[in-house]
N, C-alpha and C positions, 0 to 999 in steps of 0.2 A: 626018611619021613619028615626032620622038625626041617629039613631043609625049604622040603617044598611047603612048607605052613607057612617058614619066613617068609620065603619068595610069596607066595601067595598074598598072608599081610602087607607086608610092604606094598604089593603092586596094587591094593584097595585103597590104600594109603595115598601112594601116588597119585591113583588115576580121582581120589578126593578132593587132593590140592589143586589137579588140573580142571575140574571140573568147578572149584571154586575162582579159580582164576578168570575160569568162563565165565562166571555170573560175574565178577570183578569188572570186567569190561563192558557187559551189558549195563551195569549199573551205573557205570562213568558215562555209557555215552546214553543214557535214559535219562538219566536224570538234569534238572535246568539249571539246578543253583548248584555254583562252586562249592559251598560245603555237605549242599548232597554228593557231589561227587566224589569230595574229598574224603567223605566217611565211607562212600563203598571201596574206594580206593585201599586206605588204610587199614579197613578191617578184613577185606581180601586179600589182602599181601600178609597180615598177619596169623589168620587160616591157613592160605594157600600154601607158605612157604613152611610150618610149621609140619603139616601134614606131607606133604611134598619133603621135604626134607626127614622126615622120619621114616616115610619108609623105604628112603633110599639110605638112610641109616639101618636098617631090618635088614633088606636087599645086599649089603656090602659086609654085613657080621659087624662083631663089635671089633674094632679094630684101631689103629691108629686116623683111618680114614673119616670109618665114623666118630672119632672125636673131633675133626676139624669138621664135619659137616655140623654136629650138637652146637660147635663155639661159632659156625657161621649163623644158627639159628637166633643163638643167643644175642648176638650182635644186633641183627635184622629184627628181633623182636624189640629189643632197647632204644634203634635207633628210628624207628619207623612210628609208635607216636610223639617221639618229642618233634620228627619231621613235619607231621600232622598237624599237632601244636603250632608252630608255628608258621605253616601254612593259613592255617584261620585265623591265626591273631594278625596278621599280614592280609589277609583279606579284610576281616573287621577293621581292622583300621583306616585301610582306604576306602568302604566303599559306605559311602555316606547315608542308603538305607538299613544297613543294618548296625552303622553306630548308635541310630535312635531306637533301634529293636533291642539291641544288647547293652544297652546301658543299665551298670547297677544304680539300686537304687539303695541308700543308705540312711 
């Protein structure tokens, strides 16, 4: 019985992530400006892969498997807004309308 609950969770889990991952791509290619994209980008990948990867952590048991899935999470979470970051400060800086939108003012 907890078997098929796992399975179960896990697979709403999964089919979460992949369903996030779908709005992920509509939202890259809907949107006009590169940090609209770049934010559905990032915040889908950070959903997508979290839920996605959990319940294929559920799906697999607690196991030594799912600790390298937990530590591939962890990684992709860490690494994915500093990615982000400096994607827009790389945009803001070359593109010359939005250095005068984003200028602090002091």
């Amino acid at each position: 019985m907890w078997e098929w609950i796992r399975f179960l969770a896990g697979a709403v889990l999964l089919c979460a992530g992949l369903i996030t991952f779908a709005l992920e791509v509509f939202g890259v290619y809907r949107f006009h400006f590169v940090m609209n994209r770049m934010h559905a980008a990032a915040m889908g990948d950070t959903l997508g892969i979290g839920s996605s990867m959990l319940g294929l952590i559920l799906m697999s048991g607690f196991n030594f498997t799912s600790l390298k899935l937990f530590l591939v999470v962890v990684f992709l979470w860490l690494a994915s807004p500093v990615s982000s970051h400096l994607i827009a400060k790389l945009e803001r800086s070359t593109d010359e309308e939005l250095k005068d939108f984003c200028e602090v003012k002091r």
